[in-house]
C-alpha positions as CSV (number, residue, x, y, z in Angstrom):
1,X,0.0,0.0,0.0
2,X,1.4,3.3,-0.8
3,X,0.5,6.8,0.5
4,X,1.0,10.3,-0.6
5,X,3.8,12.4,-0.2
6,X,1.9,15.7,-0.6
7,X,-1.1,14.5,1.8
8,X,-0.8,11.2,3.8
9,X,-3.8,9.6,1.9
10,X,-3.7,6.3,0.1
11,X,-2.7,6.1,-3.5
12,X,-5.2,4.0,-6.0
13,X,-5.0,3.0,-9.4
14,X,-5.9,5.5,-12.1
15,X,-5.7,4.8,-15.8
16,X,-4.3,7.9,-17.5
17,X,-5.2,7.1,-21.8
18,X,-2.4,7.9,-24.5
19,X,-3.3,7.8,-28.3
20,X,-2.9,3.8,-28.8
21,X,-1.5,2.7,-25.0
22,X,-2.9,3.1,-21.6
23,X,-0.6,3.9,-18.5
24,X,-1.5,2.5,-15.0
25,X,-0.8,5.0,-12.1
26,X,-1.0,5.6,-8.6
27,X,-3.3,8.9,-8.0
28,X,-4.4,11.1,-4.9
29,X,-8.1,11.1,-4.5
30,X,-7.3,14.0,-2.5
31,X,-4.9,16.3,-4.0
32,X,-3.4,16.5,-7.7
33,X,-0.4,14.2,-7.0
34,X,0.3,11.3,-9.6
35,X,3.2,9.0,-8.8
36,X,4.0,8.1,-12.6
37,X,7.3,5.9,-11.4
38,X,5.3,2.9,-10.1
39,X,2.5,3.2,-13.5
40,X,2.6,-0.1,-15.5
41,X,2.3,0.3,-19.6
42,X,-0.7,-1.9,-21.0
43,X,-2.2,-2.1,-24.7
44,X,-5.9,-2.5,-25.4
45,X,-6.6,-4.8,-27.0
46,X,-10.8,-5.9,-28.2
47,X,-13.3,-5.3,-25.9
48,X,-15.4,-7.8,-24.5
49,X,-18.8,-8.2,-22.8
50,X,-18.3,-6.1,-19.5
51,X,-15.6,-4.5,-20.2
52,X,-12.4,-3.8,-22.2
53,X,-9.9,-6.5,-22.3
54,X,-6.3,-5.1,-21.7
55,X,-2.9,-6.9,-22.5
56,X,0.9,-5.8,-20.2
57,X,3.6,-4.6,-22.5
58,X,7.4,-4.6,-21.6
59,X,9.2,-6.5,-19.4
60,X,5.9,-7.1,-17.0
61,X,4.6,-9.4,-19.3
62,X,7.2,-11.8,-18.9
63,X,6.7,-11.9,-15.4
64,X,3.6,-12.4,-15.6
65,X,3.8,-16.1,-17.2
66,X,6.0,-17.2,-13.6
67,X,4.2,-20.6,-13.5
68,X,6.1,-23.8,-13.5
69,X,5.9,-26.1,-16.5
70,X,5.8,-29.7,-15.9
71,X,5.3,-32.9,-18.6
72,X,1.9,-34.1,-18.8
73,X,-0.6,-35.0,-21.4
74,X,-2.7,-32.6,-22.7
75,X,-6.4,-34.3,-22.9
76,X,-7.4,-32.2,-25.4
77,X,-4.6,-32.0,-28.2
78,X,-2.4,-34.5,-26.6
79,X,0.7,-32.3,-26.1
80,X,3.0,-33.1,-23.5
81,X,3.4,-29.4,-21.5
82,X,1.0,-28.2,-19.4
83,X,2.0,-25.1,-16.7
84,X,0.5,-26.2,-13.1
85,X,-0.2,-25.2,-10.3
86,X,-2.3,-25.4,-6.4
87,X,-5.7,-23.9,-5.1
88,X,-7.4,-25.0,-1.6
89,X,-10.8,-25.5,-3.0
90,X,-12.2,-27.6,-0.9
91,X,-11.9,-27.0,3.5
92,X,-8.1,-26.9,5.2
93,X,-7.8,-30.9,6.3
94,X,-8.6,-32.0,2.4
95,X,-5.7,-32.2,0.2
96,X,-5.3,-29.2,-2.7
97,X,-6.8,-29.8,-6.3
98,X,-4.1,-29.2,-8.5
99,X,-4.4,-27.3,-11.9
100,X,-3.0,-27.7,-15.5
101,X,-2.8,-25.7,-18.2
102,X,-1.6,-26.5,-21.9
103,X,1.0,-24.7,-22.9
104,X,-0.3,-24.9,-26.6
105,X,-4.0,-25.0,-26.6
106,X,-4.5,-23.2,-23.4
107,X,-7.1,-26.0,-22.4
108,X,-7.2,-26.1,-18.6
109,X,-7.7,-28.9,-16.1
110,X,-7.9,-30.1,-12.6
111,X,-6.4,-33.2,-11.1
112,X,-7.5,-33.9,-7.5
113,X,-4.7,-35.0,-4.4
């Protein structure tokens, strides 16, 4: 959480619009400060039902895809790479349900502990 310099309050995202990009910065609700240092450089991309879809540029992008990669069949297009990784769906003394995700079809599924 960060906090103004000017005024004490707490910074929040604000999307500032260029011509074809969109910067991410932290803004005072209360006075005029803008801290454009921590903003974060998206693209638009199409817009979907709710809202506009938006897509990192730059280096945040590739940190972004952090997951780990393990070898594993794919069940819809058989390829053998799949990113995974562990959610607590179910209460605290059941095991995790683990997730995959195909590296080339995107196709996602679940294996259960």
């Amino acid at each position: 959480m960060d906090f103004c310099p000017k005024c004490g309050s707490r910074l929040k995202p604000k999307q500032l619009k260029e011509e074809e990009s969109v910067t991410v910065a932290l803004a005072c609700l209360r006075c005029d400060y803008t801290s454009q240092a921590a903003g974060n450089r998206v693209s638009v991309s199409e817009e979907m039902e709710g809202g506009t879809s938006i897509k990192v540029v730059g280096e945040e992008a590739d940190a972004l895809k952090a997951m780990p990669v393990t070898t594993v069949e794919c069940p819809k297009c058989h390829n053998m790479e799949a990113q995974w990784w562990f959610v607590q769906t179910r209460s605290g003394d059941e095991p995790p349900t683990q997730f995959y995700r195909c590296t080339k079809c995107d196709h996602t599924w679940r294996q259960y502990a």
